[in-house]
GULONU-133055 format. One record per residue (C-alpha): x, y, z; residue in one letter. Coordinates in steps of 0.02 Angstrom, whole numbers, padded with zeros to 5 digits, always signed. Layout:
N
XYZA ...
This chain:
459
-03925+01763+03288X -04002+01914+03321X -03983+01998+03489X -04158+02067+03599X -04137+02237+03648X -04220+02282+03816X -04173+02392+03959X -04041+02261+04013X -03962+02238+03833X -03953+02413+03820X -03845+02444+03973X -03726+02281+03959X -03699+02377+03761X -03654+02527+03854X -03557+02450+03973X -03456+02330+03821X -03447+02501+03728X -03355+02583+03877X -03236+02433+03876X -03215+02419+03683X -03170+02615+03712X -03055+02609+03837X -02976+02452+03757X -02952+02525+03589X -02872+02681+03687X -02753+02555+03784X -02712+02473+03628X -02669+02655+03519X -02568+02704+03682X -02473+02529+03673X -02431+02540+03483X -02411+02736+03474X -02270+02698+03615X -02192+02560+03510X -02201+02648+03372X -02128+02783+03456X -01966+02684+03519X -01941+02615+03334X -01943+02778+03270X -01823+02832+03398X -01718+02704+03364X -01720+02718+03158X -01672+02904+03197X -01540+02964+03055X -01365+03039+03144X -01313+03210+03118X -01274+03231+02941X -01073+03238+02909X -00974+03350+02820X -01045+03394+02624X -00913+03462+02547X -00947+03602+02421X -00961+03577+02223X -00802+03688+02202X -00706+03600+02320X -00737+03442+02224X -00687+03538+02073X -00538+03633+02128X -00478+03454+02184X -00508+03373+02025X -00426+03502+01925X -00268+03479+02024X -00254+03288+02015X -00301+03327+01814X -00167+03440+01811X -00042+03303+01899X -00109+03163+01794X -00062+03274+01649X +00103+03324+01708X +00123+03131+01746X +00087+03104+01586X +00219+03218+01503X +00340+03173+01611X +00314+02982+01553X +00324+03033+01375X +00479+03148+01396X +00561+02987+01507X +00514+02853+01352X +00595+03009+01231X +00750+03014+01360X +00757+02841+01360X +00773+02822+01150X +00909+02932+01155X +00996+02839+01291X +00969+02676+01191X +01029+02785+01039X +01196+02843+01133X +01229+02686+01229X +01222+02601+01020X +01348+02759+00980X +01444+02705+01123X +01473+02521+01072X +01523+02584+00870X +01657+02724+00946X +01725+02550+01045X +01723+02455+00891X +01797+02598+00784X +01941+02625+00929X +01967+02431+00937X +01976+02461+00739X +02097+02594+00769X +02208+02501+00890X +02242+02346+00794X +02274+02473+00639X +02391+02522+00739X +02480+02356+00797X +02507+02313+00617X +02570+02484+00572X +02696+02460+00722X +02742+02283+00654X +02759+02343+00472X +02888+02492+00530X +02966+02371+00647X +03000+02235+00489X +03046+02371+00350X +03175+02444+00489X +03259+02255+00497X +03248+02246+00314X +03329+02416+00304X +03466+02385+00424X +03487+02213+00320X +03499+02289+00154X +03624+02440+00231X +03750+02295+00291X +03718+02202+00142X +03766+02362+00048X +03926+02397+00155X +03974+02218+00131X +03974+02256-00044X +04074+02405-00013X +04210+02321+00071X +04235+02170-00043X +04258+02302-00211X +04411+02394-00107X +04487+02230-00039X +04472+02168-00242X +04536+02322-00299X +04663+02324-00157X +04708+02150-00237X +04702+02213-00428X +04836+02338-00371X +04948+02214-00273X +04944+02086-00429X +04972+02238-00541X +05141+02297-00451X +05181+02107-00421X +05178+02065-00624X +05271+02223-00662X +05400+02191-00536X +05413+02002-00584X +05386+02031-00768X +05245+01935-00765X +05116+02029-00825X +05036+02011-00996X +05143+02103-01104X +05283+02103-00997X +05441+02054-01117X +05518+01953-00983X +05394+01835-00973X +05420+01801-01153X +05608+01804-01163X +05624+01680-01027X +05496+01555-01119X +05590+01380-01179X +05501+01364-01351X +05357+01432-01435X +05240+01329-01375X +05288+01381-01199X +05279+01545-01242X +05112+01546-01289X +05041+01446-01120X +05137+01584-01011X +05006+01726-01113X +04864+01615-01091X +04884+01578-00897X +04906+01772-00873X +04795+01815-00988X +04651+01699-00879X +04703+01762-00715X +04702+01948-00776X +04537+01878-00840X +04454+01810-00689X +04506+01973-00560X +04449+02092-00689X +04281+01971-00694X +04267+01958-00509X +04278+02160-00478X +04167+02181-00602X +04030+02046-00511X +04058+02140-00352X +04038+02303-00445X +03858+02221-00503X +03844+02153-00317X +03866+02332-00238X +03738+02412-00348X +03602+02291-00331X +03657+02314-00134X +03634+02500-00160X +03460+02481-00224X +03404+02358-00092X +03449+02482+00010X +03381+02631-00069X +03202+02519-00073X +03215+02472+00104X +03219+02643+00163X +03095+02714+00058X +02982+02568+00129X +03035+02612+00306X +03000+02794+00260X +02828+02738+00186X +02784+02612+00347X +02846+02734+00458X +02697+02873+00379X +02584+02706+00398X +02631+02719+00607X +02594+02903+00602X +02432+02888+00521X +02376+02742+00635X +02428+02836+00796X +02330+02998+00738X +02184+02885+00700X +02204+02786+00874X +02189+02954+00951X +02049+03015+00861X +01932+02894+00911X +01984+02866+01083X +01938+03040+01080X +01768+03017+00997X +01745+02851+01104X +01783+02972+01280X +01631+03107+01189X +01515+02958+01173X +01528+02884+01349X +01527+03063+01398X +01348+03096+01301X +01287+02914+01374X +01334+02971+01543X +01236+03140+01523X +01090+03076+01473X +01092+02926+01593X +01113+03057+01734X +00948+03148+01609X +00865+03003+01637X +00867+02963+01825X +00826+03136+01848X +00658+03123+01761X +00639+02982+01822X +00665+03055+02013X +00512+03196+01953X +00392+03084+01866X +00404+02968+02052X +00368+03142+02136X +00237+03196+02032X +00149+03041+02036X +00163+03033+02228X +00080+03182+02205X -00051+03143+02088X -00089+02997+02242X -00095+03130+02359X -00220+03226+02241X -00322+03083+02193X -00326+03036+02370X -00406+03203+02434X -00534+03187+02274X -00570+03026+02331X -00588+03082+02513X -00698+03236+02461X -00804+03129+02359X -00807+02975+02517X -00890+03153+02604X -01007+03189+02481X -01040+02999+02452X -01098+02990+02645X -01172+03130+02646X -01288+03067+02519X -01306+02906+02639X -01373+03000+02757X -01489+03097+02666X -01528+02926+02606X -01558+02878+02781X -01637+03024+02793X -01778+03008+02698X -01802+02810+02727X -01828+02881+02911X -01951+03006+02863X -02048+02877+02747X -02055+02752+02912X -02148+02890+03008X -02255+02916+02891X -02295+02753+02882X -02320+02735+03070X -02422+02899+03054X -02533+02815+02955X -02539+02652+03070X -02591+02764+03204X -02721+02826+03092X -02782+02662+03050X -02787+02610+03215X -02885+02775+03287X -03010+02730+03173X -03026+02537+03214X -02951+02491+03075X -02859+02354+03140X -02680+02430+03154X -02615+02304+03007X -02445+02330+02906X -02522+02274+02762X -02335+02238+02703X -02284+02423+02702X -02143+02379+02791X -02064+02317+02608X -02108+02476+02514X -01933+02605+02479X -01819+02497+02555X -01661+02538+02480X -01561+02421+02363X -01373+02398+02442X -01244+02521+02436X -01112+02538+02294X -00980+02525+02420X -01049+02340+02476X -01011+02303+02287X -00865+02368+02269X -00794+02289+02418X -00869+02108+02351X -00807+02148+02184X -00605+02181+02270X -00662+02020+02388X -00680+01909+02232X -00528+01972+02141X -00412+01974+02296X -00477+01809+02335X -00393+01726+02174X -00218+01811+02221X -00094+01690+02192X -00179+01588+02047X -00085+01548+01914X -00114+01673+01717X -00198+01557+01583X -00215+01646+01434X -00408+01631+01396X -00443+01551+01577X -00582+01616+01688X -00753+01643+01682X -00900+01709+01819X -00884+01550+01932X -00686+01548+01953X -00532+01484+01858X -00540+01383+01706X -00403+01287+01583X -00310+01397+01474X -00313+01384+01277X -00195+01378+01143X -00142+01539+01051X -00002+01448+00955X +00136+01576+01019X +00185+01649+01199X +00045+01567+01280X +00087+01385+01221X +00259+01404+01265X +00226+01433+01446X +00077+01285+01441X -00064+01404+01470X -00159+01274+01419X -00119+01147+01530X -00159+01280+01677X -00312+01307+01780X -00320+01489+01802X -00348+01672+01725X -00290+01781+01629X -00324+01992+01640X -00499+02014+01563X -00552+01826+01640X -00517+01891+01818X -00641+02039+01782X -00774+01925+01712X -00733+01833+01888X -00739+01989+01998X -00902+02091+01897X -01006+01919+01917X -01128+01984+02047X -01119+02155+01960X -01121+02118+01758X -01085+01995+01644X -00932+02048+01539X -00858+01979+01381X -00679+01896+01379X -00595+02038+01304X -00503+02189+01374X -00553+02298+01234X -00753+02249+01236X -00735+02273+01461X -00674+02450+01399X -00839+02510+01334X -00954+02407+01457X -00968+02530+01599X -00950+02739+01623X -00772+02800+01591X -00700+02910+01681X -00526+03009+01658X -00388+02934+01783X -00382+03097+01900X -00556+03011+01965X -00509+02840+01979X -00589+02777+02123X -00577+02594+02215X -00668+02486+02101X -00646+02523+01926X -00528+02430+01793X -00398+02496+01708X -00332+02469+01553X -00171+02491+01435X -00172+02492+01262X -00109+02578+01104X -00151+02639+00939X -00158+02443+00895X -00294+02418+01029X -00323+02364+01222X -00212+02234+01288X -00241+02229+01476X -00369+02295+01611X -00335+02268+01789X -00448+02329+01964X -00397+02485+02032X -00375+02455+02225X -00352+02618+02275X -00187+02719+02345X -00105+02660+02195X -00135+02499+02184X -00199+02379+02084X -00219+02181+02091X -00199+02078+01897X -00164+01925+01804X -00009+02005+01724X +00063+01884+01590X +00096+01703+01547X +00222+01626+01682X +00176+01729+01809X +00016+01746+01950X -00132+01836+02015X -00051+01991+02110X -00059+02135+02187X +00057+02280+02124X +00043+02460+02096X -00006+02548+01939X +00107+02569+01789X +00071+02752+01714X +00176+02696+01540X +00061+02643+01419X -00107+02655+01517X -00267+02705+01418X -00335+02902+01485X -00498+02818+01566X -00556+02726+01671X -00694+02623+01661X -00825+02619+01822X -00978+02489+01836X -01033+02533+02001X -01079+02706+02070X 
């Protein structure tokens, strides 16, 4: 429709123009104002502390330095504790060779003891011997005087004269001719008897003599390694004192590696919020230049719209909002039983058979995890990971241990390989699924064993 233009159109388009005017200046006031207050209120905070590069640095190098000196002190401990094994095995043969010693002995003592009785045996035996010789020869000599006397002796002429015939005659030379006989026979038996005597004796005291060095040898033998026993427990002793001592300065030193890794940690928390509020910042600096142009727009009647800037440079979430839901998800499933090869990104699963450790404890009969299962768990909003320690290894940025932060797994491993990864909590501890028969826990870090880095996915 098109509109007449006469004197009276004319003024009514002044007059609406007016209007329009002072509307549009009404409406630029009303929206610079509310503009205004939101920029106010999006206004970034002073900016904290930013600690300097060096300070960083300095900080690093000294938890470096203490993760080092950890580190030497754990290798000199595992050296300390071989030779402790070593000396507590030396210990155990030096019993064994005294108990060795000792029973050496006993029989020594019982062999001296028997070839004494058997010497004291043969000596009486011997004396015995002795005396029945005199009293036979005591007897010879008696008979002797008593046949002489009596004339009754062989050869004696009485004992012939006095015969009544021949025939008697020759029974009187045979009767003393058989009882001559059978002393001369007897002393000469106990002459045999006394020397066999003698040598039993002789024997038995060269056998005492010989058991006798046997006890002597045994005792000196029984000393010698009670002494070597006493040096060995000694040694053990030492290095078990050795050991508690290192032990004592590897706890210090690590308490003050936490100390140093805590200040790196705080330095870089600093530098980290620092950052979030230049971050801020700049997202405040964008939003009034956005409402710069909005007031631009709307000087020049261009209808004021948004036109959806209000989604441009909006930040994606912070690194600590993933960290924390990583630790959320993993301290969520404390408690849960291991299952070796149990767990993926939507919770716990059954376990599997590995025909060994795992099947003796049932893993597979369990619903649970087991290390690199509770990572796959925990990284599920972040990553997907692989169900392998030594793949999770390589998946993110490693860093060395001195700059461990909350967040990042850790693993242990060997020449052979990776064998475990937990999530560092922070202030020394870390939460795992440790082993079959055990649970999701919480527990601080072991040092022994653990690989030199750590590896980070977020930040």
């Amino acid at each position: 429709m098109r509109v007449r233009r006469g004197r009276s159109g004319t003024a009514g388009a002044l007059v609406r123009g007016a209007g329009a005017r002072r509307g549009l200046a009404i409406a630029t006031v009303t929206l610079a104002a509310l503009l205004g207050a939101t920029s106010t209120g999006l206004a970034a905070p002073p900016p904290p502390p930013n600690p300097s590069d060096s300070s960083i640095d300095s900080a690093k190098g000294d938890a470096n330095a203490k993760a080092g000196e950890v580190g030497k002190l754990t290798n000199q401990l595992a050296q300390a504790e071989q030779k402790l094994s070593a000396l507590q095995d030396d210990v155990e043969l030096k019993q064994e060779q005294a108990m060795k010693a000792l029973v050496d002995l006993q029989t020594a003592q019982d062999e001296a003891t028997q070839a004494h009785n058997d010497a004291k045996s043969a000596r009486q035996e011997a004396d015995a011997a002795v005396g029945a010789i005199e009293k036979a020869r005591a007897d010879a000599k008696k008979f002797a005087a008593a046949s002489f006397e009596q004339g009754s002796t062989i050869g004696s002429i009485s004992a012939y004269l006095t015969s009544d015939s021949p025939k008697d005659l020759l029974a009187r030379a045979q009767l003393l001719d058989a009882i001559g006989g059978s002393r001369l026979n007897a002393m000469d038996r106990l002459q045999q008897a006394q020397t066999e005597k003698a040598n039993k004796d002789s024997a038995a005291r060269k056998a005492l003599e010989l058991a006798q060095q046997k006890q002597d040898a045994a005792t000196r033998a029984k000393g010698t390694a009670d002494a070597a026993q006493s040096a060995a427990v000694s040694a053990q002793q030492a290095q078990a004192a050795q050991n508690t001592q290192l032990e004592a300065s590897k706890n210090s030193v690590e308490q003050q590696l936490y100390a140093a890794q805590a200040k790196v940690n705080g330095l870089q928390g600093q530098r980290q919020r620092y950052q979030d509020w230049l971050a801020q910042k700049q997202r405040e600096d964008e939003e009034r230049a956005r409402q710069a142009a909005l007031r631009a727009a709307a000087a020049n009647n261009d209808g004021g719209g948004d036109n959806g800037g209000g989604s441009r440079g909006r930040p994606s979430p912070a690194a600590g909002s993933s960290i924390e839901a990583v630790i959320a998800r993993a301290l969520s499933k404390v408690g849960m039983p291991y299952a070796w090869g149990g767990g993926n990104g939507s919770g716990p699963t059954r376990g599997i058979r590995d025909g060994g450790v795992a099947d003796r404890y049932g893993d597979y009969r369990k619903i649970g995890f087991d290390c690199s299962g509770l990572m796959i768990y925990a990284f599920a909003g972040v990553q997907g990971l692989p169900h392998f320690s030594g793949y999770q290894y390589t998946s993110g940025r490693r860093v060395p241990l001195s700059q461990m932060r909350r967040g990042d797994m850790l693993f242990w491993g060997g020449s052979g390989g990776i064998h475990h990864v937990a999530l560092y909590l922070g202030n020394g501890q870390m939460v795992e699924a440790p082993q079959s028969g055990s649970y999701v826990r919480v527990t601080s870090v072991r040092y022994g064993g653990i690989m030199p880095y750590a590896t980070r996915l977020i930040g």
